[in-house]
N, C-alpha and C positions, 0 to 999 in steps of 0.2 A: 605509711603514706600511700596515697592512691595512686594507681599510676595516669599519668596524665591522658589527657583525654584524647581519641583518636579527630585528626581532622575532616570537618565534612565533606562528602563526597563532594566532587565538583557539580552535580545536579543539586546538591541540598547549599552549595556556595552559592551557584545563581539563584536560588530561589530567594535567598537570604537578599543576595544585591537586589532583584528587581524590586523586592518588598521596602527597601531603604535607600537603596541608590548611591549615587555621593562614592564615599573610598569603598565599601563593600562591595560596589563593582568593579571601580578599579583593580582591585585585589586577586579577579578573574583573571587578569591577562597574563596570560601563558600557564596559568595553572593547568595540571595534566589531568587526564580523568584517571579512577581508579581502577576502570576495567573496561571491558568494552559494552558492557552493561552501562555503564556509567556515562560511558558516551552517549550510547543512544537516550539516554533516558535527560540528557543536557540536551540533546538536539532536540528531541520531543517539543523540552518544555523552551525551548527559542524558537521552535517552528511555530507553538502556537501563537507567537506575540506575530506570527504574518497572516495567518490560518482559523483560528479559535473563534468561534462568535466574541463578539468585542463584550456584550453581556456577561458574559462569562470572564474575559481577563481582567474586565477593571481597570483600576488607572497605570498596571504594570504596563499596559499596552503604551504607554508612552516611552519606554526605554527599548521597541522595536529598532530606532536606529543608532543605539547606543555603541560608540565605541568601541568600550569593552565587549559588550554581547558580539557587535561583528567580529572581534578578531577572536574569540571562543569559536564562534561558527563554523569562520574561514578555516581556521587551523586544526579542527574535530574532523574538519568536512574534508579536507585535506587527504588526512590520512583515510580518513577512507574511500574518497575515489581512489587513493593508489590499491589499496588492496583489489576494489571491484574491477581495477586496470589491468591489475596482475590476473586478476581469476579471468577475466577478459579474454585475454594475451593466449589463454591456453585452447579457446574457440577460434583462433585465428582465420579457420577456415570460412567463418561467416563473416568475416569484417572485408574480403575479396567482393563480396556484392556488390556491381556496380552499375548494373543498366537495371532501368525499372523494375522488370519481371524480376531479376535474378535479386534484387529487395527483398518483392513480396514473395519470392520462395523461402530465401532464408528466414522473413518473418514467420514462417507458416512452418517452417525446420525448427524453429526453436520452440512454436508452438504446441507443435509433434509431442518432442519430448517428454515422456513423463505428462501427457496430456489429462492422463487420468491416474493419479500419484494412490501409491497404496495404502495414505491415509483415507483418500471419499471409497475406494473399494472395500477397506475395512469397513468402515462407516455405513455402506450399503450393505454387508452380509451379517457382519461382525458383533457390530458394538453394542452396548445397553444403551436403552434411554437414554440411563444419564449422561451414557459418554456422551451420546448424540448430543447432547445439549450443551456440554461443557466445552466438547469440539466446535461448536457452532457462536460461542462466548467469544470462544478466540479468535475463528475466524472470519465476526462479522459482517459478516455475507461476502460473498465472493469479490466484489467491488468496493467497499467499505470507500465513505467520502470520498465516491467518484465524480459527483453531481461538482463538487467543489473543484476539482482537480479538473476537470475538461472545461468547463468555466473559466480557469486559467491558462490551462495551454491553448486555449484560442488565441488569446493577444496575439494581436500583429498578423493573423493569417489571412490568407487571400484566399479567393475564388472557393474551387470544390471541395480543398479540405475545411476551409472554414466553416464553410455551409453542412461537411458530414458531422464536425461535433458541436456545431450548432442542434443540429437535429438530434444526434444522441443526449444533451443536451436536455431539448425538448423533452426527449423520451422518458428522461432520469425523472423528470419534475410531473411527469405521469400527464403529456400533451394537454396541461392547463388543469385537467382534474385534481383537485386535493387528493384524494382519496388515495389516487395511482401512482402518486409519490413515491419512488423508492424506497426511501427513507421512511417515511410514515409507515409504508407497507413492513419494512424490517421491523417498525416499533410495535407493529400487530405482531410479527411474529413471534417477538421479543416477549410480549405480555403471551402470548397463548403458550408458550411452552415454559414459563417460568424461567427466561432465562437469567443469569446473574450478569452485575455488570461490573467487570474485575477489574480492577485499579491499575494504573501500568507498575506499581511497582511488585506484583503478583505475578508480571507476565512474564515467561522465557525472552530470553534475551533474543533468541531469533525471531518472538512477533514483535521485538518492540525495532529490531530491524527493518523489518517485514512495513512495519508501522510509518521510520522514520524514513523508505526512499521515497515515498509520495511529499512527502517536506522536501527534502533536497531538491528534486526535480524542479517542485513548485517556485521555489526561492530562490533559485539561480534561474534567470533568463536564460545564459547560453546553456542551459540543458536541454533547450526546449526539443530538438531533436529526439532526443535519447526520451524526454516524457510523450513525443507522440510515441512515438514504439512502446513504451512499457502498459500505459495507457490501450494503447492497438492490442496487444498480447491479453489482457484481461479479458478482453471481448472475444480474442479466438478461444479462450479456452473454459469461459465460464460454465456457459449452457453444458458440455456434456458431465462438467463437476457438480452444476447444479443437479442434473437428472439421478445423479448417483444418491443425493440428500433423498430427493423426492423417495426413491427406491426402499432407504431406511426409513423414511415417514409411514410409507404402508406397511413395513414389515413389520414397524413396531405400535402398528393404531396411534399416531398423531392425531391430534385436534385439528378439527378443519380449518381453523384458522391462522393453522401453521403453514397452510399452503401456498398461498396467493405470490406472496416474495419471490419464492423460488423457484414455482413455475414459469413466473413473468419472465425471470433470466435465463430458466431454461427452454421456453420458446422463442425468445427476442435475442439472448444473444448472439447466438450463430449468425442471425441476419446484423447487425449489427458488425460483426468481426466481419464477413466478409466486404459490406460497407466501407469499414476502416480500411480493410487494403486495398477496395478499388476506386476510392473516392477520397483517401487522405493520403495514404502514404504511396500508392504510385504516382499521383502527380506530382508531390511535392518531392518524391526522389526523382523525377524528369524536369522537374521548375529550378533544385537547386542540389545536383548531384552528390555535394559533399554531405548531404542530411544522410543520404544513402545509409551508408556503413555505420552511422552515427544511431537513427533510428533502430537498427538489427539489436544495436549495442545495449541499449534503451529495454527491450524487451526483454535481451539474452539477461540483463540486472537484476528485472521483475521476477523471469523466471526459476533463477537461483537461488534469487531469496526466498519467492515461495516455496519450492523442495524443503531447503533447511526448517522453514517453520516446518510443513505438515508431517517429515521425517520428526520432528521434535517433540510437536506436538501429539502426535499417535503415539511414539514411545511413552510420552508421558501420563498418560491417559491409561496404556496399558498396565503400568506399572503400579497406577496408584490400583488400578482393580485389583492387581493380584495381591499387591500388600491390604487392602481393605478384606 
């Protein structure tokens, strides 16, 4: 007799619900995921029913305000702001920020940190081609569907921070040129170096992390604080991650039209991140001071997650070389 068959994970449950709807979704609430793989890879696929070009979702997009789906959300999402509360708890010293300046220090302190992680140093001295390329799959440019995400933490904002990611904004969408597109630009890079384009269920569980806080941010309103900051931190620390790419681009004769992407971030965003702190997040930590500590918090999230990926991601990368 065969043994019975294992149940599906709770990302391959909702997939099933959103496809059928009716009690196959019902069936979701309160089911547990089976790992923390598992989670993220449910939250993924519930973020995209708020996020995903509608092209792409289909008629699932009608079970965005399902029931069942929100209390999967709520209660996935749950558990994991406790943990990012806990990991939190242990920087206590940056959640003391309370007058403007002392903000954008701490923003600029968590920035600091690991500003240049020893996966892009490897990457610039180190790695082969392919790593470069495989590294670069996963990490989908340093801002990956940012154009999207400051689009949405604008709502509701006033005066000069609305107006600084209005203009960053601008800038993503390449100031009205097609061409200068961020995005478009990544998809040139994409075609010049052959890159592949890996399915999330390929990916380590700390990019699909990595992946799922720009959803969370985005789909809870009262995050909005915690996404200006996390958002603000990508901009302090892209440009000199990006220069480090550029650095393996010459070392290992890239195609010139591997360029354009990554220069653009590494000369636009330093201006850019300083922008962000003195056009968005000092006034809005002076306009409503409990964003303060809130915002640091925001950034300290982004900045954790991404350590664990690029820590993961290099290990991984090194390991398959030596075993290949």
């Amino acid at each position: 007799m065969a043994p019975p068959a294992a149940p599906p994970s709770l990302a391959d449950a909702l997939d099933l619900g959103l496809a059928h709807g009716g009690a196959e979704l019902v069936r979701l609430i309160g089911a547990p995921p089976e790992d923390r793989r598992d989670r993220f890879l449910t939250l993924l696929r519930i973020y995209d029913l708020h996020t995903a070009p509608l092209l792409l979702l289909g008629d699932v997009a009608r079970h965005q305000g399902s029931p069942a789906v929100a209390e999967v959300k709520a209660r996935l999402e749950a558990e994991w702001l406790s943990e990012l509360e806990v990991a939190w708890v242990s920087a206590g010293r940056l959640a003391a920020a309370a007058t403007p300046h002392e903000v954008v220090q701490a923003m600029r302190a968590v920035a600091a940190r690991d500003r240049l992680p020893q996966a892009y140093t490897w990457l610039a001295k180190q790695a082969s081609w392919q790593q470069v390329v495989d590294f670069l799959a996963l990490e989908g440019g340093p801002d990956g569907g940012f154009d999207d995400l400051v689009a949405m933490c604008q709502i509701g904002l006033s005066g000069s921070a609305k107006l600084e990611l209005a203009k960053n904004y601008w800038d993503e969408m390449g100031q009205g040129d097609a061409a200068g597109v961020h995005t478009t630009m990544h998809e040139q890079l994409a075609a010049a170096i052959a890159m592949p384009s890996i399915p999330r269920s390929q990916l380590p569980v700390e990019a699909l992390e990595r992946a799922a806080l720009g959803g969370l941010l985005a789909t809870n309103r009262w995050l909005q604080p915690e996404m200006v900051g996390a958002l603000g931190l990508l901009e302090l620390q892209a440009g000199p991650r990006c220069r480090l790419v550029l650095q393996a681009f010459d070392r290992l004769g890239a195609p010139a039209a591997a360029y354009p992407f990554y220069t653009e971030h590494a000369d636009v965003d330093p201006i850019h991140g300083k922008d962000w702190m003195d056009k968005a997040i000092r006034p809005l930590a002076a306009s409503s001071p409990g964003w303060g500590p809130r915002m640091v918090k925001g950034a300290w999230w982004r900045a954790t997650v991404n350590l664990q990926f690029f820590s993961a991601v290099r290990d991984s990368l090194i390991e398959d070389s030596v075993a290949a």
